[in-house]
CHARMM internal coordinates of N, CA and C (Angstrom, degrees):
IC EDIT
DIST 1 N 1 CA 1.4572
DIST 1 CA 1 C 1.5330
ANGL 1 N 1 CA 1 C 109.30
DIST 1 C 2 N 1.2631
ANGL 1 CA 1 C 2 N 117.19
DIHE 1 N 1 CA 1 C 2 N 139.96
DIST 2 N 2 CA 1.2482
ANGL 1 C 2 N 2 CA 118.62
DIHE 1 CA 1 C 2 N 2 CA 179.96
DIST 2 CA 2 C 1.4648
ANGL 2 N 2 CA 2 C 121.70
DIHE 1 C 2 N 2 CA 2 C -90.73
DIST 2 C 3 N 1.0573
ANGL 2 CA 2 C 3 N 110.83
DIHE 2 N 2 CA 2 C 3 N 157.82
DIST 3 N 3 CA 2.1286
ANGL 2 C 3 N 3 CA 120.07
DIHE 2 CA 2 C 3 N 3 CA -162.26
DIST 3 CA 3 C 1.1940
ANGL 3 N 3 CA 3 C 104.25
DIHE 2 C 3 N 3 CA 3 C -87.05
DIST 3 C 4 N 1.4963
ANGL 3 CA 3 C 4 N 107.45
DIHE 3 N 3 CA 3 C 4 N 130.53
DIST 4 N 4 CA 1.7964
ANGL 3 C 4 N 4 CA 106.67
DIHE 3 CA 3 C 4 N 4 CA 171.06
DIST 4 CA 4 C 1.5345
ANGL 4 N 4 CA 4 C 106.39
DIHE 3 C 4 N 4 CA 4 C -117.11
DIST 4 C 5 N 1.1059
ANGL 4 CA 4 C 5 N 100.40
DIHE 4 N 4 CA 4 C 5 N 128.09
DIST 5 N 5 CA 1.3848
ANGL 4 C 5 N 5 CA 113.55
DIHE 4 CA 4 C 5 N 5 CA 160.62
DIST 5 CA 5 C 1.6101
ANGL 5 N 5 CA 5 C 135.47
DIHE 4 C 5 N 5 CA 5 C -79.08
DIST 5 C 6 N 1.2398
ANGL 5 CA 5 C 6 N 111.23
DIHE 5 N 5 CA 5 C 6 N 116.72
DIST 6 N 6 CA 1.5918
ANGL 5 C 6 N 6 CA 116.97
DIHE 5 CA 5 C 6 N 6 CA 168.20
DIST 6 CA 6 C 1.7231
ANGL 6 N 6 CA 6 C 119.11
DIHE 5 C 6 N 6 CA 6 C -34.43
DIST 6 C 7 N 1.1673
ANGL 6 CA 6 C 7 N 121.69
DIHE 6 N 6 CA 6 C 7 N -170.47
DIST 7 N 7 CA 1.5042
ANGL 6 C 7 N 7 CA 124.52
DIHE 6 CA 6 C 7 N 7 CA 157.87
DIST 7 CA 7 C 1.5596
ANGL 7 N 7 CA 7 C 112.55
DIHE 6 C 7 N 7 CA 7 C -69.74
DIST 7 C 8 N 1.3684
ANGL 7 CA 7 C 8 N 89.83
DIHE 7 N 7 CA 7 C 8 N -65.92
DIST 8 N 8 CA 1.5418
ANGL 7 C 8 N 8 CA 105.58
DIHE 7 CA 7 C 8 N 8 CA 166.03
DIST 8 CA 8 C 1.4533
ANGL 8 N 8 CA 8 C 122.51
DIHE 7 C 8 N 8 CA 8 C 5.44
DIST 8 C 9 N 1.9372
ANGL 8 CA 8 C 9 N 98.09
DIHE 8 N 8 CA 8 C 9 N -92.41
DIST 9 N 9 CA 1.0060
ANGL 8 C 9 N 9 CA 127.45
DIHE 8 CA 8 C 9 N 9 CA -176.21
DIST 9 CA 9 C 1.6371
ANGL 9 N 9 CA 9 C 110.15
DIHE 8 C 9 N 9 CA 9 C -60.06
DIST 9 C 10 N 1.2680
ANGL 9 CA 9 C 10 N 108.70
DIHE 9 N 9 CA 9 C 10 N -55.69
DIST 10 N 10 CA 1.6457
ANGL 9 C 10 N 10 CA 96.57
DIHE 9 CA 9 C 10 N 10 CA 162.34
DIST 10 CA 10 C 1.7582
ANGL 10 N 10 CA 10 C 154.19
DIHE 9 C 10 N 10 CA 10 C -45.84
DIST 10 C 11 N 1.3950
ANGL 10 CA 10 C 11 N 89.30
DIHE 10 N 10 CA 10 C 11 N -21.47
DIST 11 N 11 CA 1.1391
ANGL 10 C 11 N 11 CA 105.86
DIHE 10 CA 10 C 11 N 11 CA 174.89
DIST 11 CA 11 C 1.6516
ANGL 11 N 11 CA 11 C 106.88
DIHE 10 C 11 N 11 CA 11 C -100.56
DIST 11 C 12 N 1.0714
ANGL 11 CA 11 C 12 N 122.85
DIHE 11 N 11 CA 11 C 12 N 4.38
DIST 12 N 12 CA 1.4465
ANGL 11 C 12 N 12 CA 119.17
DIHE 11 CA 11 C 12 N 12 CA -174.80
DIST 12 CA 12 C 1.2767
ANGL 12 N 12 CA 12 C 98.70
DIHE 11 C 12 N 12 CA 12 C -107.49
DIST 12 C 13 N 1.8082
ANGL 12 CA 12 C 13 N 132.98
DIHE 12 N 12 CA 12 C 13 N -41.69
DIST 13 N 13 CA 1.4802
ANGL 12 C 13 N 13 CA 125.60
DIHE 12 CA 12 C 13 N 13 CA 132.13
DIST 13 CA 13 C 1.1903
ANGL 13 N 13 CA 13 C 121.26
DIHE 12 C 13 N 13 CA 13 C -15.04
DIST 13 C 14 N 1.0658
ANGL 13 CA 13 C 14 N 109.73
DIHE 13 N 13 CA 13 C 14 N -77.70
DIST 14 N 14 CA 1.7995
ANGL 13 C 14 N 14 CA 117.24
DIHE 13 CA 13 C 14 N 14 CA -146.86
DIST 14 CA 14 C 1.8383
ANGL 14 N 14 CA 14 C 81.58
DIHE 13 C 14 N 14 CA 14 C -73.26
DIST 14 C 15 N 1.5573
ANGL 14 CA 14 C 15 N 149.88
DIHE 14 N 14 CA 14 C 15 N -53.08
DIST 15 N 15 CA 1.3765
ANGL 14 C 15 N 15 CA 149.57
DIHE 14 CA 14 C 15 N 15 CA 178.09
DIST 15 CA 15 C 1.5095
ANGL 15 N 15 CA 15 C 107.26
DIHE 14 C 15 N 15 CA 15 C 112.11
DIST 15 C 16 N 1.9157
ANGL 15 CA 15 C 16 N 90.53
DIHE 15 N 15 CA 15 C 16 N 20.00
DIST 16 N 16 CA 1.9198
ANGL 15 C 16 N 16 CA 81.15
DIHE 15 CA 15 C 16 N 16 CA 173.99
DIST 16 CA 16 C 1.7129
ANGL 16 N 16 CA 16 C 102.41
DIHE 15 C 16 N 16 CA 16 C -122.92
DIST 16 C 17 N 1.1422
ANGL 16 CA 16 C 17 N 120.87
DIHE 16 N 16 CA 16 C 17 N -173.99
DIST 17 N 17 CA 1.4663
ANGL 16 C 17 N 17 CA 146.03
DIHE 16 CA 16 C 17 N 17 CA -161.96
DIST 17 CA 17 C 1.7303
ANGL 17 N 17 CA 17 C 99.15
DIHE 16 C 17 N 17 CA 17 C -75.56
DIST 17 C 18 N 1.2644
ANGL 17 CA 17 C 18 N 104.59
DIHE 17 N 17 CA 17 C 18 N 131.71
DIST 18 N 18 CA 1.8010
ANGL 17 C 18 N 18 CA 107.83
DIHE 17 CA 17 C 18 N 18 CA -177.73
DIST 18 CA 18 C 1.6565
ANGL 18 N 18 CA 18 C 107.99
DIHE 17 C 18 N 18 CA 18 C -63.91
DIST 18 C 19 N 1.2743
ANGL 18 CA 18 C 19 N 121.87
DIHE 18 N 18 CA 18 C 19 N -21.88
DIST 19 N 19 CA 1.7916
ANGL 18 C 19 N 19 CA 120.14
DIHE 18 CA 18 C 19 N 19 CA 163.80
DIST 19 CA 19 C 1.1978
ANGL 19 N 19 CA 19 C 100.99
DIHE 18 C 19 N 19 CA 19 C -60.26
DIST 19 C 20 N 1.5087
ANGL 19 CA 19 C 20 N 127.05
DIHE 19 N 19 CA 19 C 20 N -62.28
DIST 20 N 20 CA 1.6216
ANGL 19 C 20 N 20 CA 109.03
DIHE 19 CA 19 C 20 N 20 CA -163.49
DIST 20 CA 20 C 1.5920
ANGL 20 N 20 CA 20 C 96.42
DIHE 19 C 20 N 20 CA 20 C -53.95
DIST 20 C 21 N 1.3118
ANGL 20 CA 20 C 21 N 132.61
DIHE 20 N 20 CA 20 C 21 N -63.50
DIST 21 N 21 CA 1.6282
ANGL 20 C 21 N 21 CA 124.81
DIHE 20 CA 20 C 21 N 21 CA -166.25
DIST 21 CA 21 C 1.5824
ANGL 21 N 21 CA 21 C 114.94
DIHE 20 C 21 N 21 CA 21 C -42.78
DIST 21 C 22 N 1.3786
ANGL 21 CA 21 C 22 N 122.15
DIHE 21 N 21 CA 21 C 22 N -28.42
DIST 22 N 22 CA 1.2332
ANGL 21 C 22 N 22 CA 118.52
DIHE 21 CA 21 C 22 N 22 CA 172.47
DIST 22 CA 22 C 1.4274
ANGL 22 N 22 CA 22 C 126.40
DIHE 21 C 22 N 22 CA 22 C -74.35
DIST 22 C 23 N 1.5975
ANGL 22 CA 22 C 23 N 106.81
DIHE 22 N 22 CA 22 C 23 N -42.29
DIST 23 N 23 CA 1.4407
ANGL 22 C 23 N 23 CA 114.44
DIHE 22 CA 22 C 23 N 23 CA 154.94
DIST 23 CA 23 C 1.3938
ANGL 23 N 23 CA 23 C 112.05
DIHE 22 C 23 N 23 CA 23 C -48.24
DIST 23 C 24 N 1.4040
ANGL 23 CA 23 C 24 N 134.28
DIHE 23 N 23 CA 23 C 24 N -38.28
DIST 24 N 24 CA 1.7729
ANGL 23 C 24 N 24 CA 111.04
DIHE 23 CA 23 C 24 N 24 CA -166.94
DIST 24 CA 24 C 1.4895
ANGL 24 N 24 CA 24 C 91.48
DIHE 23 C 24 N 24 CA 24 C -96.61
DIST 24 C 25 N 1.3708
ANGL 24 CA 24 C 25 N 122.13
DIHE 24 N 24 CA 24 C 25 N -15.47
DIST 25 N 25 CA 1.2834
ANGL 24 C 25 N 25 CA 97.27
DIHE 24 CA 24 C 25 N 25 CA -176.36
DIST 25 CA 25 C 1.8924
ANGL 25 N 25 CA 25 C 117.88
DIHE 24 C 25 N 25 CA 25 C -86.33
DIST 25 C 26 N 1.6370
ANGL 25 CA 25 C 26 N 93.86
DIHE 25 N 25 CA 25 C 26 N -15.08
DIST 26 N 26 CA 1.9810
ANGL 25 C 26 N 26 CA 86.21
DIHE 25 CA 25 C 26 N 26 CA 161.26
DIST 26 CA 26 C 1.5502
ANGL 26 N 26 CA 26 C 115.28
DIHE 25 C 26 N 26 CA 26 C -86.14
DIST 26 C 27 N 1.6553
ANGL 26 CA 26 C 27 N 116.92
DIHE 26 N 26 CA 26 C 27 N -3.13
DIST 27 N 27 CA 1.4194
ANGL 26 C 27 N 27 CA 107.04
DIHE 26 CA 26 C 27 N 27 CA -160.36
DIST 27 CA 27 C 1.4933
ANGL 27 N 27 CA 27 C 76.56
DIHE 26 C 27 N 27 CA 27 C -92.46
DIST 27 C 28 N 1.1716
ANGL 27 CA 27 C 28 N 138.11
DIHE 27 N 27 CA 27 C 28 N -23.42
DIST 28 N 28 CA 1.8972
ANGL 27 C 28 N 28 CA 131.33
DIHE 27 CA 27 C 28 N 28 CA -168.33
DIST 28 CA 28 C 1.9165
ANGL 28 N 28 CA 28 C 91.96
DIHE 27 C 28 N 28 CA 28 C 93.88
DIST 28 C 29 N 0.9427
ANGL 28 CA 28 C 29 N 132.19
DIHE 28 N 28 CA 28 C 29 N 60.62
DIST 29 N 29 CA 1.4094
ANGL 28 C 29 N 29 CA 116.28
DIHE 28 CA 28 C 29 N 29 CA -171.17
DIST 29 CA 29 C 1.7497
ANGL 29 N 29 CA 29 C 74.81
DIHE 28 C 29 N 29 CA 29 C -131.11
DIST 29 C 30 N 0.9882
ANGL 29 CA 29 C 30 N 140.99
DIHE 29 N 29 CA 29 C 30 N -26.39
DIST 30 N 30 CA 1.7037
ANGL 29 C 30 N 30 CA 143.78
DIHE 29 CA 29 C 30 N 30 CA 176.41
DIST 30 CA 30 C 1.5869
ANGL 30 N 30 CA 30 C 86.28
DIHE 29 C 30 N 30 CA 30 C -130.94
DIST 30 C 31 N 1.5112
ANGL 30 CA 30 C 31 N 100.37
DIHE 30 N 30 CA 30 C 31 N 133.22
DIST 31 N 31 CA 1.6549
ANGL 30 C 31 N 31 CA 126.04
DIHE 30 CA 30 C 31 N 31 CA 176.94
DIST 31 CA 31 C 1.6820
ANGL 31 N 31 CA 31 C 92.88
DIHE 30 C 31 N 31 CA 31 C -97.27
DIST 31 C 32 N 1.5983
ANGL 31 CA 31 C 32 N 107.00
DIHE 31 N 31 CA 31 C 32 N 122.90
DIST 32 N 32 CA 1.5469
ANGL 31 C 32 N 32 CA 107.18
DIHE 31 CA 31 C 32 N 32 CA 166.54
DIST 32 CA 32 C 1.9677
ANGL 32 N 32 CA 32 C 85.74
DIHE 31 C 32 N 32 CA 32 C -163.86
DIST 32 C 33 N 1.2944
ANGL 32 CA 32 C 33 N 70.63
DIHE 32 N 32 CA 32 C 33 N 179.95
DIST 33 N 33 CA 1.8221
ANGL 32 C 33 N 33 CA 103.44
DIHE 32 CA 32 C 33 N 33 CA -172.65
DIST 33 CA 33 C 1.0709
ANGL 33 N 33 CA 33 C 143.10
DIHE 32 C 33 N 33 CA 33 C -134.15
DIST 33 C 34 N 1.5946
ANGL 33 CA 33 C 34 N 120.89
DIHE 33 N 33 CA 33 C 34 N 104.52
DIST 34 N 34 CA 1.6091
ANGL 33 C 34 N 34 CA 150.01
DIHE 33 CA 33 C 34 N 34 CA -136.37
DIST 34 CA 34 C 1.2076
ANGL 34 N 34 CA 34 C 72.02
DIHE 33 C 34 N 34 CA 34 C -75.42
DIST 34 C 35 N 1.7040
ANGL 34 CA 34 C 35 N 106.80
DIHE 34 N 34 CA 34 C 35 N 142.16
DIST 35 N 35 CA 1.7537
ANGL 34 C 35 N 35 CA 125.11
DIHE 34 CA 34 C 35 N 35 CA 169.98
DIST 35 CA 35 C 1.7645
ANGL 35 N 35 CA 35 C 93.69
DIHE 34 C 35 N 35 CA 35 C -122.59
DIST 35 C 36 N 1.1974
ANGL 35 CA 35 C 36 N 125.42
DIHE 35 N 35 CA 35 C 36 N 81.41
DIST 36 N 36 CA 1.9394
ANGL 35 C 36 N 36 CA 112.10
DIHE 35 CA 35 C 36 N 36 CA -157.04
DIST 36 CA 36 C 1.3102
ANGL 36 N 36 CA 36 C 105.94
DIHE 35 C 36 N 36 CA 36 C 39.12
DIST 36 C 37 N 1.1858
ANGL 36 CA 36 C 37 N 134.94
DIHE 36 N 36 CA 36 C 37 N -122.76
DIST 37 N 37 CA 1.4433
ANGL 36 C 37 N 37 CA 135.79
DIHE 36 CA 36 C 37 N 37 CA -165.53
DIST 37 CA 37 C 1.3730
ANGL 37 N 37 CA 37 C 128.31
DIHE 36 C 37 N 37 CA 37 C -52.42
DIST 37 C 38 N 1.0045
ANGL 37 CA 37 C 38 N 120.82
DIHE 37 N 37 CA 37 C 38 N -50.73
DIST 38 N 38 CA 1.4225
ANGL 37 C 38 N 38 CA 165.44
DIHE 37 CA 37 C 38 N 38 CA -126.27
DIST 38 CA 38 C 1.6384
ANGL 38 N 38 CA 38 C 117.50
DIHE 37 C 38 N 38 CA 38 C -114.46
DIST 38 C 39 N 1.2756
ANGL 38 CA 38 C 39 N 122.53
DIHE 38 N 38 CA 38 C 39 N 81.09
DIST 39 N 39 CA 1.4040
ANGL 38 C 39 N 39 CA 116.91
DIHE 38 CA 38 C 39 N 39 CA -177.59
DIST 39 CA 39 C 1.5496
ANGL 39 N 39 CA 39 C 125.49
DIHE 38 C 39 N 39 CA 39 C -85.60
DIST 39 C 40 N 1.3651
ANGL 39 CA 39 C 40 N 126.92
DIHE 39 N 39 CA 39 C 40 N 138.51
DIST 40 N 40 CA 1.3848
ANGL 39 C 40 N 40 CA 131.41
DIHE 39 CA 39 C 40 N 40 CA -160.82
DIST 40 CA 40 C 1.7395
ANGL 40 N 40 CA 40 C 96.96
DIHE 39 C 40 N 40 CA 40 C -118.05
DIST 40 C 41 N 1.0724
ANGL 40 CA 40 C 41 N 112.89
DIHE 40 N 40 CA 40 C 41 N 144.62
DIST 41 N 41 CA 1.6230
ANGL 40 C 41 N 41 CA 127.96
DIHE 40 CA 40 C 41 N 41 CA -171.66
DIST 41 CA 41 C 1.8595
ANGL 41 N 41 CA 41 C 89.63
DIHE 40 C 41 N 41 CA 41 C -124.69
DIST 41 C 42 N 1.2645
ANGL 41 CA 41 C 42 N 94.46
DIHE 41 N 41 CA 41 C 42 N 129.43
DIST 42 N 42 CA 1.8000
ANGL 41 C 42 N 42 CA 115.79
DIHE 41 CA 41 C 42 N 42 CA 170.44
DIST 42 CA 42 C 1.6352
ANGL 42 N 42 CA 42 C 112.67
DIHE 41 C 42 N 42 CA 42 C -71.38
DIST 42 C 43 N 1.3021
ANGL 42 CA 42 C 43 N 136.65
DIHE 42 N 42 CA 42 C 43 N 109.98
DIST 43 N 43 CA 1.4406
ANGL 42 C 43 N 43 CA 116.95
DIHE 42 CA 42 C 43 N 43 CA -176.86
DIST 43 CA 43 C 1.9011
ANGL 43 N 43 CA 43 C 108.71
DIHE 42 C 43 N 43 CA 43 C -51.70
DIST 43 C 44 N 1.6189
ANGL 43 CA 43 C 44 N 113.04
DIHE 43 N 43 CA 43 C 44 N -19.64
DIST 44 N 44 CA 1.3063
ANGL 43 C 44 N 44 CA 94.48
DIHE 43 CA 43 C 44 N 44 CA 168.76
DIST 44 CA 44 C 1.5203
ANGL 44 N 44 CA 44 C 122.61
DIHE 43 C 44 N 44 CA 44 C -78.81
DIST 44 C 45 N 1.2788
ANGL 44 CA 44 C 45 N 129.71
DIHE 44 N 44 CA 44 C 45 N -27.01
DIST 45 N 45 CA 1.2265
ANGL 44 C 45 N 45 CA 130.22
DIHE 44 CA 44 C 45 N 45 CA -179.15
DIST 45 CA 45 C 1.4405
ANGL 45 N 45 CA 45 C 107.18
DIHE 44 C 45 N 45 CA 45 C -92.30
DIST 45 C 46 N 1.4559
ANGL 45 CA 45 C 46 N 133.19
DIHE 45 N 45 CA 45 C 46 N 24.01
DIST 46 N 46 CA 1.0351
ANGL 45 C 46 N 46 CA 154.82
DIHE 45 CA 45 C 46 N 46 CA 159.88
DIST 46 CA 46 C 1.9605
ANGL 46 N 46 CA 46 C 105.74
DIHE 45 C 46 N 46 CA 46 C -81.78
DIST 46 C 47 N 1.4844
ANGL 46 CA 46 C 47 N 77.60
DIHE 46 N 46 CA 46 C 47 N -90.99
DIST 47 N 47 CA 1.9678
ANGL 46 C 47 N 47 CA 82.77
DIHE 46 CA 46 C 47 N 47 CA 168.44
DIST 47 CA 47 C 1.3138
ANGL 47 N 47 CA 47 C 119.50
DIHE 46 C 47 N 47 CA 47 C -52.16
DIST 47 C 48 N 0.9853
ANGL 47 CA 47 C 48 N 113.91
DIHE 47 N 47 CA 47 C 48 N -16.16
DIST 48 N 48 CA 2.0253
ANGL 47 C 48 N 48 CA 113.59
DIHE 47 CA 47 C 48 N 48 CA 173.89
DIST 48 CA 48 C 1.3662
ANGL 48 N 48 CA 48 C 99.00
DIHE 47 C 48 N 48 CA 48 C -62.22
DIST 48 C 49 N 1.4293
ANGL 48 CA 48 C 49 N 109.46
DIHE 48 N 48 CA 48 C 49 N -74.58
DIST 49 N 49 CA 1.2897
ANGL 48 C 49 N 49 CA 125.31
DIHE 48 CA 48 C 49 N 49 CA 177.02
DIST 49 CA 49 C 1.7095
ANGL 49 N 49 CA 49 C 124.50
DIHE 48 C 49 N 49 CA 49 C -22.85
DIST 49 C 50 N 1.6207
ANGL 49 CA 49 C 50 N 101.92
DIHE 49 N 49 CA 49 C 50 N -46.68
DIST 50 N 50 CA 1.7522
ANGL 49 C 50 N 50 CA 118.20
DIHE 49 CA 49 C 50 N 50 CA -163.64
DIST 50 CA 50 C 1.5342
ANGL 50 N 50 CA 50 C 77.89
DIHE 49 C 50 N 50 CA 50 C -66.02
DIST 50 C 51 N 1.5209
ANGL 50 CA 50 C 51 N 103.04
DIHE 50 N 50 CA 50 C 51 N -80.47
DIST 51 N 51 CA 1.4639
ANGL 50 C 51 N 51 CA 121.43
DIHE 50 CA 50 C 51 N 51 CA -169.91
DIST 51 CA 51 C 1.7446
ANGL 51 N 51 CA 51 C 120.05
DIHE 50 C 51 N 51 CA 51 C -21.75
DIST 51 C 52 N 1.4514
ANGL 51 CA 51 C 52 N 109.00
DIHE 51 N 51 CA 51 C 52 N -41.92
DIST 52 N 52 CA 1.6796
ANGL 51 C 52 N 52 CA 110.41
DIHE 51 CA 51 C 52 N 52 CA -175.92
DIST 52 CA 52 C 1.4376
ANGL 52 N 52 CA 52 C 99.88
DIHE 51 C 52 N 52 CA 52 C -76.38
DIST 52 C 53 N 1.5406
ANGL 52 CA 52 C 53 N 120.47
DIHE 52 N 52 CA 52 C 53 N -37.04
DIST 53 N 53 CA 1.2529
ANGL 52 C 53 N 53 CA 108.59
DIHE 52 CA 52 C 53 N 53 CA 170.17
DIST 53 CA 53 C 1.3709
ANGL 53 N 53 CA 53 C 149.14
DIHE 52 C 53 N 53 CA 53 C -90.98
DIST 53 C 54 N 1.4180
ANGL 53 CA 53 C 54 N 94.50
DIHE 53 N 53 CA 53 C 54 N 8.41
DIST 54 N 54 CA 1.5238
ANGL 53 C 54 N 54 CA 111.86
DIHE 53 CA 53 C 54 N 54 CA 158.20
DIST 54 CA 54 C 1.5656
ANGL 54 N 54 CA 54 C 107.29
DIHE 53 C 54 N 54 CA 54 C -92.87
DIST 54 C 55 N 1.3200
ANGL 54 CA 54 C 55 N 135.39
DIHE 54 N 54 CA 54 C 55 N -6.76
DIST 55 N 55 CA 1.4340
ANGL 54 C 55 N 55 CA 130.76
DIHE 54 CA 54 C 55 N 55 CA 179.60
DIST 55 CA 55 C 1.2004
ANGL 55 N 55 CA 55 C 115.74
DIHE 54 C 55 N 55 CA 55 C 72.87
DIST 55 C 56 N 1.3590
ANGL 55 CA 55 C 56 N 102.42
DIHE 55 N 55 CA 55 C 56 N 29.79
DIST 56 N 56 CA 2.3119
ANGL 55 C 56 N 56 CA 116.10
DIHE 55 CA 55 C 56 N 56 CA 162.22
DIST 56 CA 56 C 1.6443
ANGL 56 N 56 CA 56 C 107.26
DIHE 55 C 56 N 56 CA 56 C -85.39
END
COOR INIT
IC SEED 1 N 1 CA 1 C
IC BUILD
């Protein structure tokens, strides 16, 4: 099964602020998935994400 990440945890990856992660994750700029409140990040659509923005 694959790992989902909180905001939290994503933004402590990526080294920015858990608002910006919420902003890309309603603008669709990071693909994840509202649980009611609560949004979950795919470790693959995680590394998609790193990867497009490092320009791999």
């Amino acid at each position: 099964m694959e790992q989902l990440f909180n905001i939290e945890e994503v933004a402590e990856i990526l080294g920015v602020k858990a608002e910006t992660v919420r902003t890309w994750l309603r603008s669709g700029k990071i693909k994840g998935t509202k649980l009611g409140k609560l949004w979950r990040v795919k470790e693959s659509e995680l590394q998609k994400f790193i990867k497009k923005c490092n320009g791999k």
